[in-house]
N, C-alpha and C positions, 0 to 999 in steps of 0.2 A: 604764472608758472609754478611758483607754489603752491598753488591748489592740484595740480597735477600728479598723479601717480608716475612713479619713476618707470620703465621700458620694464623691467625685471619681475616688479609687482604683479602690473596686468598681464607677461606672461604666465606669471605663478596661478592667479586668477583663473584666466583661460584653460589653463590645464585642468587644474583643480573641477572646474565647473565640469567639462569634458570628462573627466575619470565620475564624475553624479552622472550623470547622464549615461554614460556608456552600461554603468552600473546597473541601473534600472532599463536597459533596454532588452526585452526578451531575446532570447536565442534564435525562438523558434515562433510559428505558428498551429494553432491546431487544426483535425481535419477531423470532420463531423464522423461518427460510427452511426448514429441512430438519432433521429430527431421526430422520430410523428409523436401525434399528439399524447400524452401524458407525462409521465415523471420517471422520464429512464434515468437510470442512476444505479450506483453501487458496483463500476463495469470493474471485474479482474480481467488482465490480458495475458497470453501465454503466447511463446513463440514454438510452432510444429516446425521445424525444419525453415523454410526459408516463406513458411505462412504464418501470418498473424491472426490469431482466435480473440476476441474478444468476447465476455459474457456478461450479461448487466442482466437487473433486475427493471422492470415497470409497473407501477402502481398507478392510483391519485393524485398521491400528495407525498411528501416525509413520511410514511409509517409505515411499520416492517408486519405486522398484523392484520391487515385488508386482504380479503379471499383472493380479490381479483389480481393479488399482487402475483407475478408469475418471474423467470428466467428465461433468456432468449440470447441467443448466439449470432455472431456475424464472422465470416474470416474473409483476408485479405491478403492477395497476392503480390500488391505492389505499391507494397509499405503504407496499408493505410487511407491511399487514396479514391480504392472504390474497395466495395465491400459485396456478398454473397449477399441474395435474400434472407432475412430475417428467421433461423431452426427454433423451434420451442423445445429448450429443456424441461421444466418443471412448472405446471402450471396448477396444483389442486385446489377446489375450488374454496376447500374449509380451510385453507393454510395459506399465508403470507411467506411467499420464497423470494429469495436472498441470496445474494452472489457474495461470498466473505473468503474464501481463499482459492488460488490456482498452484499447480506445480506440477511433474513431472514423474510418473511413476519409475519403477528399475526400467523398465522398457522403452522410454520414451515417449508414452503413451502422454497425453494430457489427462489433468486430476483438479474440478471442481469441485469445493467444500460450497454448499448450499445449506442456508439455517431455515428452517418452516417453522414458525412463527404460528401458532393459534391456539387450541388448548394445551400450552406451555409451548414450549419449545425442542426441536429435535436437528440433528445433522444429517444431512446423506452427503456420499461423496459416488460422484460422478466419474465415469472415464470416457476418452474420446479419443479415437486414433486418428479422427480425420477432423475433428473441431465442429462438426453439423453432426451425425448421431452420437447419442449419449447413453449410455447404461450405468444403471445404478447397481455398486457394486456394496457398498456398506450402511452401517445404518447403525453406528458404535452407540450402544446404552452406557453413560458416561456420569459419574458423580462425583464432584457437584459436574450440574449439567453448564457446559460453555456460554455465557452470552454470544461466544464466536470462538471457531476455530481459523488459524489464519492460513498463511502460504504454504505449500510443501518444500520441502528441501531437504538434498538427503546426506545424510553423518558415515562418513565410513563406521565399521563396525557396530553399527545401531541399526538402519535402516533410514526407513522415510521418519521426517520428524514436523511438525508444525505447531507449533505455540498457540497454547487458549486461554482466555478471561472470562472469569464471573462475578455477577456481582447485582448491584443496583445502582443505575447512572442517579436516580437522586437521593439518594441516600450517604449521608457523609459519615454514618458508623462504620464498624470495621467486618463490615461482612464481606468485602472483596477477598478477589484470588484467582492466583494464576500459573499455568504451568506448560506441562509439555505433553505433547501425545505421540507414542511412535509406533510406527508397522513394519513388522518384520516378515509381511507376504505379499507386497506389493500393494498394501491398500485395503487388502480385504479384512482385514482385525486392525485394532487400536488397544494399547495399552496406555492410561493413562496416571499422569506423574505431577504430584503439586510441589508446586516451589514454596510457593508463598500463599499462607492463608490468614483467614482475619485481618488482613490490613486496614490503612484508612483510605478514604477516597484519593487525598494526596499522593497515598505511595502506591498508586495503583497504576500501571501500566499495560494501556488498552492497544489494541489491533496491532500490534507486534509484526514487524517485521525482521526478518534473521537471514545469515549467511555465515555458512562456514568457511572459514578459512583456513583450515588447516592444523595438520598437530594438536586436534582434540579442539583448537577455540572453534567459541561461536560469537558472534557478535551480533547482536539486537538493538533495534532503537522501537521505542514507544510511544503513542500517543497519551498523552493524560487528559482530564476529563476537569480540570480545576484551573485551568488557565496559565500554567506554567509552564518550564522547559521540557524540551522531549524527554523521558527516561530512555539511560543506557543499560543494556543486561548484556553478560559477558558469563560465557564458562568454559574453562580451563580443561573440562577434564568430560566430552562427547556430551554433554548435556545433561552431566547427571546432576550438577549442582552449581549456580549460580548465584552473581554478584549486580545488586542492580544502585545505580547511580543517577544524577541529576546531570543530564547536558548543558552545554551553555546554548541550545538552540529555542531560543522565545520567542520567535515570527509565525508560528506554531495553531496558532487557534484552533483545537478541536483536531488538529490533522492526523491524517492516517499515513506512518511513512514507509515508504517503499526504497529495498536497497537491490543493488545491483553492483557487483565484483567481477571486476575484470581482470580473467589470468592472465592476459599479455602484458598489462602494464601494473597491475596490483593495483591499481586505484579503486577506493568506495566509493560510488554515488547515492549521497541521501535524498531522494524526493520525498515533498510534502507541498501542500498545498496550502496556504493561508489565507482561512477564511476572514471573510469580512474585507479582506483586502483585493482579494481576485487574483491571487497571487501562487503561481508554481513554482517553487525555489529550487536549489540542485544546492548540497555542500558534497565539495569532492576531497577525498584523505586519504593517504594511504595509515587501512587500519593499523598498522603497529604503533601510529602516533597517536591513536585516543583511545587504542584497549584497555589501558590502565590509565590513559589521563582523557574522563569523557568530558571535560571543562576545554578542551583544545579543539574541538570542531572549526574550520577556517569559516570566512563568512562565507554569504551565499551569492548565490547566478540565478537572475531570472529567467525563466525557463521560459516561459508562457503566460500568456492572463486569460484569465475568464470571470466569470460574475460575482460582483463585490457582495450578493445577497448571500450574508454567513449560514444558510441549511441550505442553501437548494445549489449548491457547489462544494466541491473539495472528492476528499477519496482516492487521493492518487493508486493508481497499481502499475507497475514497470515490466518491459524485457527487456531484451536484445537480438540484433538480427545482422550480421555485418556490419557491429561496429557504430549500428545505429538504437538507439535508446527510445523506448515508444513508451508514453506513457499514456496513460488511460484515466477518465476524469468526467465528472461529470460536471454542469454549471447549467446557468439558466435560472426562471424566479416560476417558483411554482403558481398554477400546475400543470405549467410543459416546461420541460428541461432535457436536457441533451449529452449525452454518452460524446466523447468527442478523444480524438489522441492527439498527443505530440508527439511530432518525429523530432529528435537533438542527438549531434552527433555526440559519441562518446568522447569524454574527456581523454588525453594525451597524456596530460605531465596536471 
């Protein structure tokens, strides 16, 4: 008998184990967008009305440079579960194209950022009223010129706005930099704006995700390229000038994070994917608690899993459609890999 744990313990036990478990148990499942053979990846998703667009890039292998790499479209009427045949956005034969940001023009319209890759690098941005044809509306001559331009989102009294990065991913001198780019006729011009130039590889904040919130803020979270927490960017005052910080979020490897703000409840959700792990996280907050304090992030919810191979998965991109959260991702082990979403319901409280 005294070798026995008292009644009270192994409840304690029991629970305890049950709150690990519950913990690591995903939300959701994911439902395939695109899977023939090669290396689809790089999907942004945008919500038209009560349709889901999804846009991914396919290649080879990993590499944004390969002629044959092209952009291709799917939309879906019923969250996700079966999808349109396959639209070609962008397909040139001497350039490597690339799905790197989605958003919403004044009209409603959908807005792809596409990067073509080959002798140097250049942007077009895409429109689509109906998620299947696509016209190319811009084609911004931009210095320094973006590694990526990212999401659209738009700033009362500014216009449309999306965050860019430049830089060299191996190089750890201080030639990074990053900033903003805004349009004030729906897409068709850019004006572009640096925040931060010369930094070091460390203080550099890659594929940017942003949401306004209100009374001038903006809130951003960033991937880094050095193996540490997400960075936080914050400004006070339409985007003219910002403050950037160190999160307490390091589940992080490599990931690209995607937010979503909900006006009925004021909740944030931060999706990111952790590579190496197979792992889709959700931290949900209401921003006024980590605008000024980005070391307060709550822990995370798993979302989903997909392939623990650290390149040939991650990339989260998110909407919303009725309260329900899609996110968009690719995984798999090169070289065939797969465009895939999760459907999770949005967070309450």
């Amino acid at each position: 008998m005294r070798n026995q744990l008292p009644a009270f313990f192994i409840l304690l036990l029991a629970s305890t184990f049950s709150v690990v478990l519950n913990a690591q148990t995903p939300l959701t499942e994911s439902l395939v967008v695109q899977d023939v053979p090669g290396y689809n990846s790089w999907p942004v998703i945008q919500a038209l009305g009560s349709k889901l667009v999804c846009i991914y890039s396919r290649g080879t292998g990993h590499s944004i440079g390969e002629g044959v790499r092209g952009v291709w479209a799917r939309t879906s009427e019923d969250g996700g579960k079966t999808w349109s045949p396959e639209t070609l956005v962008a397909n040139s034969p001497d350039w490597g194209e690339v799905t790197i940001g989605k958003g919403l023009d004044e009209n409603g319209a959908l807005l792809v950022w596409i990067r073509r890759c080959g002798k140097g690098i250049q942007h077009d941005l895409y429109r689509s009223e109906d998620g299947v044809n696509y016209e190319l509306i811009s084609t911004p001559h931009l210095d320094p010129m973006p590694m990526q331009i990212t999401d659209v989102f738009s700033v009362p009294t500014v216009g449309l706005m999306a965050l860019w990065f430049q830089g060299n991913y191996g190089d750890n001198g201080p030639c990074h930099a990053w900033g903003t780019v805004v349009s004030t006729d729906n897409g068709k011009t850019w004006t572009q704006n640096i925040i931060e130039k010369e930094i070091s590889k460390d203080d550099w904040p890659t594929e940017q995700a942003a949401v306004y919130l209100g009374d001038g803020k903006i809130l951003a979270v960033a991937r880094v390229e050095t193996g540490k927490c997400q960075k936080q960017l914050i400004s006070t005052d339409y985007g003219k000038t910002w403050t950037r910080t160190d999160t307490n979020i390091a589940d992080c490897m490599a990931s690209t994070p995607s937010l979503i703000l909900d006006p009925k409840t004021g909740l944030l959700s931060n999706y990111y994917y952790h590579r190496g792990k197979g792992i889709l996280r959700r931290r949900v907050v209401k921003p006024e608690d980590v605008f000024e304090n980005s070391q307060a992030w709550p822990e995370c919810e798993v979302v989903c899993l997909g392939s623990e191979v650290p390149w040939d998965s991650g990339n989260v991109n998110s909407t919303v459609i009725d309260g329900v959260h899609y996110c968009a991702f690719y995984t798999g082990k090169a070289p065939n890999t797969s465009v895939v979403v999760a459907p999770v319901k949005a967070p309450e409280k």
